[in-house]
VOPAGU-2260 file (C-alpha; in pm, 1 decimal, decimal comma):
REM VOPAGU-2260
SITE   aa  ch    i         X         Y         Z
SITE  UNK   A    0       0,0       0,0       0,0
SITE  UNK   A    1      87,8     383,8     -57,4
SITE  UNK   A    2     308,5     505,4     216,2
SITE  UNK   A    3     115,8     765,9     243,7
SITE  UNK   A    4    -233,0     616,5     378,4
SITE  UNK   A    5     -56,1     482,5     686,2
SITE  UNK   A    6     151,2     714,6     958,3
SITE  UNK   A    7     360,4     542,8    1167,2
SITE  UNK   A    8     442,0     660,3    1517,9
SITE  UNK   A    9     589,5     398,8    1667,6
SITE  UNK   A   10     683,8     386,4    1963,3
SITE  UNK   A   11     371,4     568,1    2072,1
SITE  UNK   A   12     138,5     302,2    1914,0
SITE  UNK   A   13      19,4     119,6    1579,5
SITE  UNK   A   14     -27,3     329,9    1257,1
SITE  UNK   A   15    -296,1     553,7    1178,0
SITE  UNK   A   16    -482,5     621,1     865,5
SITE  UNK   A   17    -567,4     962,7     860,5
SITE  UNK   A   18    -892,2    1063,3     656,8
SITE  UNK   A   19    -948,0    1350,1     423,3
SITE  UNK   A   20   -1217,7    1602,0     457,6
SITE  UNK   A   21   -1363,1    1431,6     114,6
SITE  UNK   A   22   -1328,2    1112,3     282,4
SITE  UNK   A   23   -1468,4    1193,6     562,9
SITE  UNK   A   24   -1765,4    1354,7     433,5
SITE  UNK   A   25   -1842,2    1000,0     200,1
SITE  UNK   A   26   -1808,0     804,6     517,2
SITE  UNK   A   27   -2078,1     997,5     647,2
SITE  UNK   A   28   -2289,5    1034,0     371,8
SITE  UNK   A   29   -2289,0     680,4     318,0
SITE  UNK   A   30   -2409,2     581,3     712,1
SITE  UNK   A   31   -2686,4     844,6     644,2
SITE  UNK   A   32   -2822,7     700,2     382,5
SITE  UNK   A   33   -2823,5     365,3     521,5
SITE  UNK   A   34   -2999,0     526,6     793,4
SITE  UNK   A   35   -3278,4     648,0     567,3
SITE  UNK   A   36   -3345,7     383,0     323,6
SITE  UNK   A   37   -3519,7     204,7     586,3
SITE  UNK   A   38   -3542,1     375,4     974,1
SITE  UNK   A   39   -3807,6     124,9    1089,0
SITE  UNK   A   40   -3551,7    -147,2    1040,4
SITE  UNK   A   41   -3293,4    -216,4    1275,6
SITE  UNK   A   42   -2899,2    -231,0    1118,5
SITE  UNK   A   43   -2861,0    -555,1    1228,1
SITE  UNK   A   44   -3179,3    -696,7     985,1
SITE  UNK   A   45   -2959,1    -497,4     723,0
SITE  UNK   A   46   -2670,5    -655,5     704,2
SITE  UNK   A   47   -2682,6    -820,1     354,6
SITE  UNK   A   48   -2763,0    -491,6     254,8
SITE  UNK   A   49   -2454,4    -313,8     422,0
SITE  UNK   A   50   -2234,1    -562,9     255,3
SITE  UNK   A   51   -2372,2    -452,7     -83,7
SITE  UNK   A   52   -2335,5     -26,1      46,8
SITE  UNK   A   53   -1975,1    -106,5     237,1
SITE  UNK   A   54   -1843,1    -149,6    -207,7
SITE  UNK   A   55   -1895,6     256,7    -227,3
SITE  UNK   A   56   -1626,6     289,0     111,6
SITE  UNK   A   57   -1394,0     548,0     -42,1
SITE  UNK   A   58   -1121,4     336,9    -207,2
SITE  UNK   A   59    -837,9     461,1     -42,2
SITE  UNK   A   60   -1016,0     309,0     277,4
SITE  UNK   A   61   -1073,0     -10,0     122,8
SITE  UNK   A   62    -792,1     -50,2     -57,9
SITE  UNK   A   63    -580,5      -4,4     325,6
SITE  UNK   A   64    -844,2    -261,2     475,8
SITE  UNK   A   65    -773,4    -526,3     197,9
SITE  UNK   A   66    -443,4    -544,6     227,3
SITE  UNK   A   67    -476,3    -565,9     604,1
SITE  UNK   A   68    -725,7    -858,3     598,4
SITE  UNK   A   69    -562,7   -1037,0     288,7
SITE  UNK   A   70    -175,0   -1021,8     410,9
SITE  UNK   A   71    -233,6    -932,7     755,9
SITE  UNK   A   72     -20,2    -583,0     742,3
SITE  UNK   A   73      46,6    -395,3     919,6
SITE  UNK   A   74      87,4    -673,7    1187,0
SITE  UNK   A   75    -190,6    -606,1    1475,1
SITE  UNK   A   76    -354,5    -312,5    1354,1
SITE  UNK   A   77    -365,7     -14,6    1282,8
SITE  UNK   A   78    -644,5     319,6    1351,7
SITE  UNK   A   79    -836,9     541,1    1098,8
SITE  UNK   A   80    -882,6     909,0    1230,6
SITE  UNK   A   81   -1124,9    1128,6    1095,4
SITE  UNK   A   82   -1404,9     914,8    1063,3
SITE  UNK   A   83   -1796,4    1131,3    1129,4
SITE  UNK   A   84   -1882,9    1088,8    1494,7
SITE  UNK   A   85   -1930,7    1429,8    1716,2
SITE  UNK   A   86   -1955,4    1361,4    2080,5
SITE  UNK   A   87   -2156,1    1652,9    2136,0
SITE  UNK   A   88   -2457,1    1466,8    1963,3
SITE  UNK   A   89   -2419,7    1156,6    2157,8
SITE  UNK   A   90   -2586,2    1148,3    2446,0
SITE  UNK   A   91   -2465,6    1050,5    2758,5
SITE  UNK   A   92   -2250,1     823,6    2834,9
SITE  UNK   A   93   -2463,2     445,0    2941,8
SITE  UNK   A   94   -2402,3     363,3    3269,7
SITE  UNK   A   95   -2531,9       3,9    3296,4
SITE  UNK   A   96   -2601,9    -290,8    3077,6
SITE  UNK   A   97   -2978,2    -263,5    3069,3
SITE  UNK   A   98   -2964,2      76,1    2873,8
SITE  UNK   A   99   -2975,0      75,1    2541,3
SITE  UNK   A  100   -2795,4     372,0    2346,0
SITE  UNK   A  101   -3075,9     533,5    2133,8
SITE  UNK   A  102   -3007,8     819,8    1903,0
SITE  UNK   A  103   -2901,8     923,8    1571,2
SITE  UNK   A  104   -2522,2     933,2    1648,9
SITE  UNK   A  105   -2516,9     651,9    1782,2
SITE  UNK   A  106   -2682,4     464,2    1562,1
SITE  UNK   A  107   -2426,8     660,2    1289,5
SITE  UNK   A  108   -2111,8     477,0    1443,8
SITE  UNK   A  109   -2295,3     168,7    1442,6
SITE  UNK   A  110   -2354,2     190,0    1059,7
SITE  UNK   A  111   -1987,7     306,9    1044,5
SITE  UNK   A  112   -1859,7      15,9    1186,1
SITE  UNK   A  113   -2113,2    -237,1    1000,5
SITE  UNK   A  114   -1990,6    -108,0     672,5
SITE  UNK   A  115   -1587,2     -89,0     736,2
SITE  UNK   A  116   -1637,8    -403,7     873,2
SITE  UNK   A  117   -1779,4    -574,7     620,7
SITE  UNK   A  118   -1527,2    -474,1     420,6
SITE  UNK   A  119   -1278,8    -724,5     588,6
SITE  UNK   A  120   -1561,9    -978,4     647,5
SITE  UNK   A  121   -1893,2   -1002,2     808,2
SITE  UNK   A  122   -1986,9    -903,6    1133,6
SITE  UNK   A  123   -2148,8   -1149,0    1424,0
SITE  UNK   A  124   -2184,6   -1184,3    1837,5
SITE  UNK   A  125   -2248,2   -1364,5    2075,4
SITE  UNK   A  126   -2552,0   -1555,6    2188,4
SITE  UNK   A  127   -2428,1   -1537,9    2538,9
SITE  UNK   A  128   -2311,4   -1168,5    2515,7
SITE  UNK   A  129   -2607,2    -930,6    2587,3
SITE  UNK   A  130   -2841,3   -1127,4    2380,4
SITE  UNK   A  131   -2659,7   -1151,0    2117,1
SITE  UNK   A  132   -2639,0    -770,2    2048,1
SITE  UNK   A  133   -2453,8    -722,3    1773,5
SITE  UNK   A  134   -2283,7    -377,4    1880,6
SITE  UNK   A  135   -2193,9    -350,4    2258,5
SITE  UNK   A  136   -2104,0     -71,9    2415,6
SITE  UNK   A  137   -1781,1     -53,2    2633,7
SITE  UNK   A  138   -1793,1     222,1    2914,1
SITE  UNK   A  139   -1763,5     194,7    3296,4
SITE  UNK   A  140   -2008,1      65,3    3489,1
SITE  UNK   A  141   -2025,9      94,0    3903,3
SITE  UNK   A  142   -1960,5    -227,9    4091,5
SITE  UNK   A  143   -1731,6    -365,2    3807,0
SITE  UNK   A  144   -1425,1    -155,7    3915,3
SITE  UNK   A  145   -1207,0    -394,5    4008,7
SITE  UNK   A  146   -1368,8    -700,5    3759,2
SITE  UNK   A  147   -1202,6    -883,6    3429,8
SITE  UNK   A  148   -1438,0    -660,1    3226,6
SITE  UNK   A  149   -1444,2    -392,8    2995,3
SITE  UNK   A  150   -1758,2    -229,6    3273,1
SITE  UNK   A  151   -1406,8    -206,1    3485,5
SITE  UNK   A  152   -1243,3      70,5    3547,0
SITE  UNK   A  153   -1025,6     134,2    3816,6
SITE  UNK   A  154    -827,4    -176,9    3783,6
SITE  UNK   A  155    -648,2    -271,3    3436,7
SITE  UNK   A  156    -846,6    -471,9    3214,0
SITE  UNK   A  157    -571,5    -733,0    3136,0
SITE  UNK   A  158    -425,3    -777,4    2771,7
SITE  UNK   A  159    -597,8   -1039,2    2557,1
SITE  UNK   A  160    -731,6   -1155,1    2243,7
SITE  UNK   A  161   -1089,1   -1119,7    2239,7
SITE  UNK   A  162   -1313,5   -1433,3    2340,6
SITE  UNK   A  163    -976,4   -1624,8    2335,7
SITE  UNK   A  164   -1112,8   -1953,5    2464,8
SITE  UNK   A  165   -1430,9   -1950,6    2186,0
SITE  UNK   A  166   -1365,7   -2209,6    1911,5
SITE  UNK   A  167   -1555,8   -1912,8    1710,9
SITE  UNK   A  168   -1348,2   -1614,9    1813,7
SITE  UNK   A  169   -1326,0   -1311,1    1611,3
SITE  UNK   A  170   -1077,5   -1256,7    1333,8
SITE  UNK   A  171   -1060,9    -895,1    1384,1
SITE  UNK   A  172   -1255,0    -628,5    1677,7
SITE  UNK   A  173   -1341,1    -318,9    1620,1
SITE  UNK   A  174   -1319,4      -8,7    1857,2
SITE  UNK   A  175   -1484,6     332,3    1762,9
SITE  UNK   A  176   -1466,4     578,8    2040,2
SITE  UNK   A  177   -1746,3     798,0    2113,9
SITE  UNK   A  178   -1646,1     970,2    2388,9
SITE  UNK   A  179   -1261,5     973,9    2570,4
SITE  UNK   A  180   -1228,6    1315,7    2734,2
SITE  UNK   A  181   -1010,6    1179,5    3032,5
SITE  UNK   A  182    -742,6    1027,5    2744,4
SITE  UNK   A  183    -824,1     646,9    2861,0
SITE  UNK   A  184    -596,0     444,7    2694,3
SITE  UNK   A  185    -664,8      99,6    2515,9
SITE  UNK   A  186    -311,9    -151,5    2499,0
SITE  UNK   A  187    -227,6    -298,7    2196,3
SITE  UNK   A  188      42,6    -574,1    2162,9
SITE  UNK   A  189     139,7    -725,8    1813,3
SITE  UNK   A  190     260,6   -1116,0    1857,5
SITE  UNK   A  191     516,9   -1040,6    1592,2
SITE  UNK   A  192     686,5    -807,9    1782,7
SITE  UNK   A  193     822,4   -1101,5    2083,9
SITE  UNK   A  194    1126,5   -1213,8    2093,2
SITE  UNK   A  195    1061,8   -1568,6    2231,6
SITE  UNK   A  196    1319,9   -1835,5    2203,3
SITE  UNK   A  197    1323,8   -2087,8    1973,8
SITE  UNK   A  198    1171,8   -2350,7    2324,3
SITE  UNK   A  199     954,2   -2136,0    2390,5
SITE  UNK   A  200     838,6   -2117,0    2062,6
SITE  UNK   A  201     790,3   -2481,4    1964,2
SITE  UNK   A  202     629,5   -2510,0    2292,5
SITE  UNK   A  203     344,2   -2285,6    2248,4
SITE  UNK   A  204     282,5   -2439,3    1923,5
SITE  UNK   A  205     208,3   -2731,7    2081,8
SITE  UNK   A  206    -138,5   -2835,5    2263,5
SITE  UNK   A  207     -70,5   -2813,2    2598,3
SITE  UNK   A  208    -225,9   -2505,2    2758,5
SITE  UNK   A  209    -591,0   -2412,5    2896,8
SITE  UNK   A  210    -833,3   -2140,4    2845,9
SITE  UNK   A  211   -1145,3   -2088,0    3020,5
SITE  UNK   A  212   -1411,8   -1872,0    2923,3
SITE  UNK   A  213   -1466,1   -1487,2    3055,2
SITE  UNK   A  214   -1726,0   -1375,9    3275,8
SITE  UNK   A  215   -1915,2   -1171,7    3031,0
SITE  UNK   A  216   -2007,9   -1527,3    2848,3
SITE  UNK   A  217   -2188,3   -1650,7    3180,3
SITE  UNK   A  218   -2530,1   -1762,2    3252,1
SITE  UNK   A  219   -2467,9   -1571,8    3641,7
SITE  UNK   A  220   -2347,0   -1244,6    3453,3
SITE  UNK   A  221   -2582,7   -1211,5    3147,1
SITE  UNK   A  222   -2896,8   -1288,8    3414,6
SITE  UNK   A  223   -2761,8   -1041,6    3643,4
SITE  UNK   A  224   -2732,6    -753,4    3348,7
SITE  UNK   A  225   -2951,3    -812,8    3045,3
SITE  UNK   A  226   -3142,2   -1082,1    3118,2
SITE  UNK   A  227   -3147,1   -1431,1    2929,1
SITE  UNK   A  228   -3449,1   -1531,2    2707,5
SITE  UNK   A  229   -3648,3   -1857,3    2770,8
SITE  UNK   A  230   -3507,7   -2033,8    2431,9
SITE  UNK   A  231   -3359,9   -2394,8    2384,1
SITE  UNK   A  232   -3110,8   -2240,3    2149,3
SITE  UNK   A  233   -2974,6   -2016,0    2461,5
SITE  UNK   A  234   -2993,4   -2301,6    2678,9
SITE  UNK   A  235   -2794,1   -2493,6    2460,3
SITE  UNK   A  236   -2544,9   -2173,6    2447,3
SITE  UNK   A  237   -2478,7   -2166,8    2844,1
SITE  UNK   A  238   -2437,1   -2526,4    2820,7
SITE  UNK   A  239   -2179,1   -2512,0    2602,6
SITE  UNK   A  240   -1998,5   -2203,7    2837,0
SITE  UNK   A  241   -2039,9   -2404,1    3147,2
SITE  UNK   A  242   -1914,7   -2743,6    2977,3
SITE  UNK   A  243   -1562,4   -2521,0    2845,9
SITE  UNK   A  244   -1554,1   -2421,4    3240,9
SITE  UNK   A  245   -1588,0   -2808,8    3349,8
SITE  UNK   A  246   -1390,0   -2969,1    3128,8
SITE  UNK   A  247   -1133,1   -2687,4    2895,0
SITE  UNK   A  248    -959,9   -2870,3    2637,4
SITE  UNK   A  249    -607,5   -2800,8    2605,3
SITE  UNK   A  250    -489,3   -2628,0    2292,6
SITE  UNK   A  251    -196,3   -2396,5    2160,6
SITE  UNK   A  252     -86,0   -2051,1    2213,7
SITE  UNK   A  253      28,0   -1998,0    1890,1
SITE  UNK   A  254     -59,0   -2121,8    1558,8
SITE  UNK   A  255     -45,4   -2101,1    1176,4
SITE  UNK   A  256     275,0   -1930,9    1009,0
SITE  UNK   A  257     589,9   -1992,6    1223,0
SITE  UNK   A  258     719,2   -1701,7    1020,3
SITE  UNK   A  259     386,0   -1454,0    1139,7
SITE  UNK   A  260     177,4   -1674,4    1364,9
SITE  UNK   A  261    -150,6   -1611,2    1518,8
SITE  UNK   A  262    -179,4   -1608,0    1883,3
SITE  UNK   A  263    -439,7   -1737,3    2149,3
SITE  UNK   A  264    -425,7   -1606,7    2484,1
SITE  UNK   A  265    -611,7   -1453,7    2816,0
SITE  UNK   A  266    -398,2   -1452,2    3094,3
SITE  UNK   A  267    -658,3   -1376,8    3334,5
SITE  UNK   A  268    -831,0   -1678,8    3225,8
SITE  UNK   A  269    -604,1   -1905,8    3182,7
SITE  UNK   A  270    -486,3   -2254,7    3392,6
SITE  UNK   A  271     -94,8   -2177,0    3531,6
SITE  UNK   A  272     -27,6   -2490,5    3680,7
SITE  UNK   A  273     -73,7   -2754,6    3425,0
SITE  UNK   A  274     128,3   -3010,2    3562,3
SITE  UNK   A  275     348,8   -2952,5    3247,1
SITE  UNK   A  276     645,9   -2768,4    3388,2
SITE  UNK   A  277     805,8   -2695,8    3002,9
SITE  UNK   A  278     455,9   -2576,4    2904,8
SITE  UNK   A  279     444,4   -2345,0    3255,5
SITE  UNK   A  280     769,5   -2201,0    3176,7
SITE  UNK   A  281     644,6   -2102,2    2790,8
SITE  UNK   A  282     318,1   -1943,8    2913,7
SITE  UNK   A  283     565,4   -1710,1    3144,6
SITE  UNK   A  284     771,7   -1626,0    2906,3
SITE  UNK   A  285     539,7   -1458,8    2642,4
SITE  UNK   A  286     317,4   -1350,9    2945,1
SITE  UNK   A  287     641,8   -1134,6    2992,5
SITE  UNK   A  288     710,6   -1043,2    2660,3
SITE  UNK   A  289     331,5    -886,6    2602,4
SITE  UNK   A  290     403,5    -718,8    2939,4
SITE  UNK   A  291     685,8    -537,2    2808,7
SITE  UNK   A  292     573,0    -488,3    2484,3
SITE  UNK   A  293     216,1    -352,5    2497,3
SITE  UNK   A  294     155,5     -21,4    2362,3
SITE  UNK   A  295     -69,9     257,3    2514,7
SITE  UNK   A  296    -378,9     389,0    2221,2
SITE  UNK   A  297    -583,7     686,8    2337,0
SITE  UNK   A  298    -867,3     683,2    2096,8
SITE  UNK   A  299   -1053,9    1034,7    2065,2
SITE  UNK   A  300   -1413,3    1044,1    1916,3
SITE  UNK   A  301   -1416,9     972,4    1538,2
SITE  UNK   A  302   -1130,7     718,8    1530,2
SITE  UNK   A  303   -1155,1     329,9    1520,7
SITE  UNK   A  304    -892,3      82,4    1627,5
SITE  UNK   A  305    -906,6    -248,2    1392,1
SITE  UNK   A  306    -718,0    -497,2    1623,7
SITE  UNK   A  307    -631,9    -848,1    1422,5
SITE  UNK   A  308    -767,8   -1088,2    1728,0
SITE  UNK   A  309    -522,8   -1318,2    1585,1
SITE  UNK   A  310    -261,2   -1143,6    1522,0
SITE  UNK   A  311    -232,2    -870,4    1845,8
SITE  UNK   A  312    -370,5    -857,4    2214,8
SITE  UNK   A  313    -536,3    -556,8    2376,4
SITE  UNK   A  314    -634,7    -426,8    2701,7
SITE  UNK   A  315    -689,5     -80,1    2943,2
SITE  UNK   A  316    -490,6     107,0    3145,6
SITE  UNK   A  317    -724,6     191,1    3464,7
SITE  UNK   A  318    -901,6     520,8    3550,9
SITE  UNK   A  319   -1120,5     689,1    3777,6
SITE  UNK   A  320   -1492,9     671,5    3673,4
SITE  UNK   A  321   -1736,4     967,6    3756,4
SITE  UNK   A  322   -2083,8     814,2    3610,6
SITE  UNK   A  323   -2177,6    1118,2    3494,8
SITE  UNK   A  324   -2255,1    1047,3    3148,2
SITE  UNK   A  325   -1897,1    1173,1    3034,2
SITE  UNK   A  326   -1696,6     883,7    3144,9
SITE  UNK   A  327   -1465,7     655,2    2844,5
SITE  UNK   A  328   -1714,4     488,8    2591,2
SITE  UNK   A  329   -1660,3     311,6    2279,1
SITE  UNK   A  330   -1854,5     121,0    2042,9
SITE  UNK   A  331   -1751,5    -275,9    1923,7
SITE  UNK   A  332   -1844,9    -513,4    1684,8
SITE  UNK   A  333   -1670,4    -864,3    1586,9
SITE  UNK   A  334   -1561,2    -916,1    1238,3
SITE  UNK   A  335   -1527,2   -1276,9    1174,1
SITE  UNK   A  336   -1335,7   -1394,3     779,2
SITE  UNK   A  337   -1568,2   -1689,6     712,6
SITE  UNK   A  338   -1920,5   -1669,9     836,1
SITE  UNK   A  339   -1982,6   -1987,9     649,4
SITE  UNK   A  340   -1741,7   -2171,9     941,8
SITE  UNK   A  341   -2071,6   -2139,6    1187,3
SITE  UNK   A  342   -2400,0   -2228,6     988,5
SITE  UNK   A  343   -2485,8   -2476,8    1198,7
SITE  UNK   A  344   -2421,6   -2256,9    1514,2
SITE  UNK   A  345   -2542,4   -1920,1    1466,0
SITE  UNK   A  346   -2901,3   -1769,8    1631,0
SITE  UNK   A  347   -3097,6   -1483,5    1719,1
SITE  UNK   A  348   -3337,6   -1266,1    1554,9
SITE  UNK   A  349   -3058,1   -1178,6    1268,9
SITE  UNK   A  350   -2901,2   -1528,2    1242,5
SITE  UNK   A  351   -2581,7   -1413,0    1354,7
SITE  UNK   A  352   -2523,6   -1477,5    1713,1
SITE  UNK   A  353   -2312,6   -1740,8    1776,0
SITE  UNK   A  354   -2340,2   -2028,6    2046,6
């Protein structure tokens, strides 16, 4: 790609595409009329529709997003800047998981992030993430301070790849920031960048390591937040959580390319003693690396991080919440490269939500 739709400033974080006023203003057009053509209709009973829409992306923007999802470059990630979102006709900050975001802004970043992302694939969630919403919001929410979750705040949210122990994890997440007026910042860790030893290495290619799922995919969380509807297809979801918490089976850390490999980890949910002392002694090691390695992001409204789940981890540095309806919030989707890969799993009132 052109060096000139990518600025680097490493070491302060991963590049940044930078969009022009014209750019800009066709990103913005396009969301509004998606909006229009049908307002009665929610985006995520659009979708096929935004696939057809996300073609007329300015092609500077999709020419950067195809070479990121067919060679995988720049390794990680990288942000676009520039993109139409004004925090001033947001709303307020949510400030728990029952609240729904509601609004014409809001439901402009949502189309934003439906059509760049199905430029790199198709979008999808979670049948035992907040009903299988397909956009969630990430702010802070009280009582969660100290928690594994992206409702935390005052604690750091632990690097990891998204949904790390799901056999259908994302291929890419998405991050548009709404609202960041206390400079939050999001970590971001490319895999290529560790310098692991050649052990090591093998080692975590190897099957030998455990990953349990995250709180946010329980039956106790979702009950205690959204709610969970009476369907056997949920059932069958939680059942599936609850067996991965029972009985985890072990897999690798890293995979694919020896040369660029995808990695698979969530330190906070992961086993450490595995009765496998090499295996321990791996885990350590690039637990160490990522700790030395991660890079701080501080979004501001309008720009989107695109993190390759399989390629980088990510994270947040703690803060102090106010709950005043100006606290950190951003808005997330998963991007997933084959949709095809979970016919005979996905759900919900789109047919996207994955068990």
């Amino acid at each position: 790609m052109p060096a000139t739709d990518l600025v680097f400033q490493e070491p302060l974080g991963p590049p940044r595409m930078i969009l022009t006023a014209a750019e800009t203003a066709a990103v913005g057009e396009l969301a509004d009329k998606l909006l229009d053509e049908d307002p009665d209709t929610s985006l995520e009973l659009r979708l096929p529709r935004i696939g057809v829409l996300a073609h007329a992306i300015p092609e500077r923007i999709r020419t950067v997003l195809t070479q990121f999802r067919i060679n995988g470059e720049p390794y990680g990630g990288f942000v676009i800047s520039g993109l139409p979102i004004d925090e001033s006709l947001a709303g307020a900050t949510p400030s728990g998981y029952q609240q729904e975001p509601r609004g014409r802004e809001v439901e402009r970043a949502a189309a934003v992030l439906f059509l760049i992302g199905s430029v790199l694939g198709d979008p999808f969630s979670y049948l035992t993430q907040q009903r299988g919403r397909m956009v969630l919001d990430v702010f802070p929410v009280r009582g969660h301070e100290s928690s594994q979750l992206g409702s935390s705040s005052t604690t750091v949210l632990e690097w990891h790849n998204e949904d790390a122990f799901h056999p259908c994890r994302a291929d890419w997440i998405m991050l548009i920031c709404m609202r960041n007026r206390d400079g939050v910042a999001t970590m971001f860790g490319p895999v290529q960048e560790l310098e692991l030893s050649p052990e090591t290495r093998e080692t975590l290619f190897q099957e030998r390591f455990i990953i349990k799922p995250d709180e946010s995919h329980t039956e106790e969380f979702n009950t205690a937040t959204t709610g969970i509807e009476a369907d056997p297809r949920v059932v069958e979801a939680f059942g599936r959580v609850r067996e991965m918490n029972a009985r985890p089976q072990r897999l690798s850390v890293l995979s694919g390319d020896r040369r660029a490999p995808y990695v698979r980890i969530d330190p906070a949910f992961m086993e450490r003693e595995l009765g496998d002392v090499p295996a321990e002694r791996a885990l350590e090691e690039i637990i160490r690396q990522f700790d030395t390695r991660v890079r701080d992001v501080v979004l501001a409204p309008g720009e989107l991080l695109i993190i390759d789940n399989l390629r980088a981890v990510h994270g947040r540095r703690p803060f102090a919440a106010r709950y005043d309806g100006t606290d950190r919030w951003l808005r997330r989707i998963n991007v997933t490269a084959d949709l095809r890969k979970s016919a005979d799993r996905r759900f919900g009132t789109h047919g996207r939500a994955v068990i």
